[in-house]
C-alpha positions as CSV (number, residue, x, y, z in Angstrom):
1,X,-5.8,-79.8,2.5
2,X,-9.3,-80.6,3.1
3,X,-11.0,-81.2,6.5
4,X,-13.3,-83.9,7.2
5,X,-16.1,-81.7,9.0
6,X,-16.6,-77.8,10.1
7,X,-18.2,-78.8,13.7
8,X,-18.1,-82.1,15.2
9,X,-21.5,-82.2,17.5
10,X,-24.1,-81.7,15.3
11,X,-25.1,-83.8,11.5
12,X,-23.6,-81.4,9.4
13,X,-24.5,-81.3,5.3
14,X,-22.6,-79.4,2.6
15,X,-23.5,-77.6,0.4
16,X,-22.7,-76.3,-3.2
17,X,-23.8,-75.1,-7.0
18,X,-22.8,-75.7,-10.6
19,X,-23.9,-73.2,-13.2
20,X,-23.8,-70.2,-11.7
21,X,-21.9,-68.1,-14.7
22,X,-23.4,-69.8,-17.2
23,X,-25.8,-67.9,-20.1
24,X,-27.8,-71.3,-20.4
25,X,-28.9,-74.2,-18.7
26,X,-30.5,-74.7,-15.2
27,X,-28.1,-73.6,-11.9
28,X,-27.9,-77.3,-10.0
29,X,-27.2,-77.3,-6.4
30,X,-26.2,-81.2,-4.3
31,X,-26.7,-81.4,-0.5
32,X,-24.3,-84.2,1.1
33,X,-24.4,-85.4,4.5
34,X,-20.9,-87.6,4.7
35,X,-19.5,-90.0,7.8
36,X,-17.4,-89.2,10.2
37,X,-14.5,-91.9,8.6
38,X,-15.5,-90.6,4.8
39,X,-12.2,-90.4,2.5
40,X,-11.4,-90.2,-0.7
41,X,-7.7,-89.4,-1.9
42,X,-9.1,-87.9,-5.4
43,X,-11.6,-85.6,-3.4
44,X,-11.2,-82.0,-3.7
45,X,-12.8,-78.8,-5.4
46,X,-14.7,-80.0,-8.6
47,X,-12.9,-77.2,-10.6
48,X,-9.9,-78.5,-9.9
49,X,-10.5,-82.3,-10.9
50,X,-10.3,-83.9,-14.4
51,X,-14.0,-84.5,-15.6
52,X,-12.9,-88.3,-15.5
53,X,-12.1,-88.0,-11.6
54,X,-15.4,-86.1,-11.1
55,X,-17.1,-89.3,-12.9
56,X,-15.2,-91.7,-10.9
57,X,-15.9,-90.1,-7.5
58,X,-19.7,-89.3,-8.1
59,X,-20.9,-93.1,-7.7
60,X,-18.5,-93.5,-5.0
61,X,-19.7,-90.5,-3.1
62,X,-23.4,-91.7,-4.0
63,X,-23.1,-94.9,-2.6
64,X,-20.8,-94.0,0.5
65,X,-22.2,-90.6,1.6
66,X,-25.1,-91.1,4.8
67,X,-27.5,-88.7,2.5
68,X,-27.5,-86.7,-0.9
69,X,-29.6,-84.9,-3.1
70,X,-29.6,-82.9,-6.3
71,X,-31.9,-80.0,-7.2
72,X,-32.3,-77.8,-9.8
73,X,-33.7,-74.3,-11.0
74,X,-34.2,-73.4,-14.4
75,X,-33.6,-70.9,-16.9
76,X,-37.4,-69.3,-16.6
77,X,-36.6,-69.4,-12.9
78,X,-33.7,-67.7,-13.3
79,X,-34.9,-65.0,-15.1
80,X,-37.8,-64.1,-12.5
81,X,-35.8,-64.2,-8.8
82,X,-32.1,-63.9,-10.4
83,X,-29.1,-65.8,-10.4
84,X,-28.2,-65.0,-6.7
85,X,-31.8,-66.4,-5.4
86,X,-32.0,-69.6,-7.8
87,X,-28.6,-70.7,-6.8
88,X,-30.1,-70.5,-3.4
89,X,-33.4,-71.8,-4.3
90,X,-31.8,-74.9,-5.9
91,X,-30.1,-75.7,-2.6
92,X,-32.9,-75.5,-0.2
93,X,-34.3,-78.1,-3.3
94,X,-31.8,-80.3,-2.6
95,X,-31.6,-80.1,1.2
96,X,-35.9,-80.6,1.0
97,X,-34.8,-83.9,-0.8
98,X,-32.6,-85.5,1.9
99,X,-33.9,-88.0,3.5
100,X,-31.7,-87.5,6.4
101,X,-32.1,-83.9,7.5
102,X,-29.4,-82.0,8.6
103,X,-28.8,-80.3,12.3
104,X,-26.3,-78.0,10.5
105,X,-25.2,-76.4,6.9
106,X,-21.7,-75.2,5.6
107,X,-22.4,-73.5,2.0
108,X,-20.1,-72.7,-0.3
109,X,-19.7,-69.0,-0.6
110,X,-20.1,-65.8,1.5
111,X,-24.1,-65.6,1.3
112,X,-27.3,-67.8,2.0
113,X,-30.7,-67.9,2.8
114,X,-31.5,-69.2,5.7
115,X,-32.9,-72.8,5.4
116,X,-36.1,-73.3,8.0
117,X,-34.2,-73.5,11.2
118,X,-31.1,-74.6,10.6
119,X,-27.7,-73.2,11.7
120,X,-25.3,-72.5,9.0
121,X,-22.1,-71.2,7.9
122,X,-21.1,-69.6,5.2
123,X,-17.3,-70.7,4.0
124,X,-15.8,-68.9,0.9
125,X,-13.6,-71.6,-1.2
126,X,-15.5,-73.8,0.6
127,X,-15.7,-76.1,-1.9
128,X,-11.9,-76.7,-1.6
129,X,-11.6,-76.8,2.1
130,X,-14.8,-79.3,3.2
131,X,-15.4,-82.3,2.4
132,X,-19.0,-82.7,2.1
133,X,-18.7,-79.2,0.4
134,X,-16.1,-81.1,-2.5
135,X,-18.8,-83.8,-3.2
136,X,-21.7,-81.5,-3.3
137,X,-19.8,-80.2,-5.9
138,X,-18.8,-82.5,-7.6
139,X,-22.5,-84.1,-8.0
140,X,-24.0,-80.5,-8.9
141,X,-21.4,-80.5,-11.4
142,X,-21.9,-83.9,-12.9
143,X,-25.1,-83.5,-12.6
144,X,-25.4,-80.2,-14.6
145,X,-23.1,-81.4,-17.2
146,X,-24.9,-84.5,-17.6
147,X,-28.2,-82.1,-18.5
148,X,-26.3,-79.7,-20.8
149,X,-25.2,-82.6,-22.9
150,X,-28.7,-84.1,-23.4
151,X,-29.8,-80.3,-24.6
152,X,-26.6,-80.1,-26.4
153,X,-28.2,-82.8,-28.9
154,X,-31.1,-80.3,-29.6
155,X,-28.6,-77.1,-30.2
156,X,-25.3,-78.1,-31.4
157,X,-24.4,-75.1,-33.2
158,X,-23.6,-73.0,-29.2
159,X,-21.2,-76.1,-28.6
160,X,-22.8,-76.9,-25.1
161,X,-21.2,-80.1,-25.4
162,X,-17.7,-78.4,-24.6
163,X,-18.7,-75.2,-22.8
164,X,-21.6,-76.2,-20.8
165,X,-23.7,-73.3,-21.3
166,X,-20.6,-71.1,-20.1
167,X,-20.3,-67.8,-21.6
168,X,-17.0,-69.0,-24.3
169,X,-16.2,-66.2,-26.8
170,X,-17.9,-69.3,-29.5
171,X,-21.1,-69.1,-27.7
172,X,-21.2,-65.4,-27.1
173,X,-20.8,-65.2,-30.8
174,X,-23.5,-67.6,-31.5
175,X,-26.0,-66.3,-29.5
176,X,-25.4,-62.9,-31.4
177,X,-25.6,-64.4,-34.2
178,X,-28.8,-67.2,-34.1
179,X,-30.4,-65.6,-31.2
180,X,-31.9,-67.2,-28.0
181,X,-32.9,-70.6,-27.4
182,X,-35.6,-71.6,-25.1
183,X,-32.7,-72.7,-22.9
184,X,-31.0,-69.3,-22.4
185,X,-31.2,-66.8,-19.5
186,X,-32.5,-64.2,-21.0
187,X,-31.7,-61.6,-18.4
188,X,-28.1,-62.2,-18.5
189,X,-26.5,-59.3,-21.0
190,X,-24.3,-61.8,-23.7
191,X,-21.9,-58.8,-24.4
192,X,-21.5,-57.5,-21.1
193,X,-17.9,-56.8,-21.1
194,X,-18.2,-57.8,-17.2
195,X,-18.6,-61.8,-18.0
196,X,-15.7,-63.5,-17.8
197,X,-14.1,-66.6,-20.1
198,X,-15.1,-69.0,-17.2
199,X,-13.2,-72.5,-16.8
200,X,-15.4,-75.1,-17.9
């Protein structure tokens, strides 16, 4: 079951990335700063939501939450300060956007760099156990997907449409075979038996 907040005395702001795994595409990041009597009975981890709940729940978490931002880091990015960094980079992007900031940060995952000089804590699954982390999820997501379907129109043959940029056996396959687009990370190995079929 997810909880409302981490702390309760300071204005706390969640955070969370889409895009991570992915062999193209930009990593996006949200930063949401929720009320105290937020609630949503559809809220939850966007992995583990229909892409039609996380459609329905991004304008209602838009237009309810007290702040939120979306940021993004792209492939060329990517490529110069790695994966780890740009996911990190993309948030600190979206936290610069807030217009609202923050007296404390719950991030999704076991790492972060620190953001100026805010407190923050590091929640693994967090995405599943916060709310704020749940809809800054669910916004990077949408978000990202959103972007990976306009580029889709420009390369349908790696079937972004479907896979989002996510290393599928199909776009593995493709990539071997056509080469690169200006869209791909180059510095992420396309047969690396390590990559895993990730859910899309």
């Amino acid at each position: 079951m997810l909880l409302p907040r981490y702390q309760h005395d300071l204005l706390e702001a969640g955070c969370d990335e889409a895009g991570r795994g992915c062999l193209a595409g930009p990593v996006f990041a949200a930063a949401v700063i929720l009320s105290h009597d937020f609630e949503h009975a559809l809220l939850n981890d966007s992995k583990k939501l229909t892409e039609a709940d996380r459609y329905q729940l991004r304008p209602e978490i838009e237009a309810k939450a007290v702040a939120w931002a979306v940021a993004s880091v792209d492939n060329l990015e990517i490529d110069k300060i790695n994966i780890l960094n740009a996911s990190f980079l993309a948030m600190h992007r979206a936290l610069d956007m807030l217009n609202l900031r923050p007296e404390f940060l719950i991030i999704d995952g076991n790492r972060f760099n620190k953001y100026q000089t805010t407190p923050h804590a590091c929640i693994v699954e967090g995405d599943g156990k916060y709310f704020s982390i749940a809809a800054a999820s669910i916004l990077a997501k949408t978000y990202r997907d959103d972007y990976m379907k306009q580029i889709a129109e420009e390369h349908p043959e790696y079937d972004w449409h479907s896979n989002k940029g996510y290393p599928t056996i199909k776009h593995r396959n493709k990539v071997l075979e056509l080469g690169y687009t200006p869209y791909h990370r180059r510095t992420f190995r396309i047969t690396d038996p390590q990559l895993s079929i990730f859910e899309i």
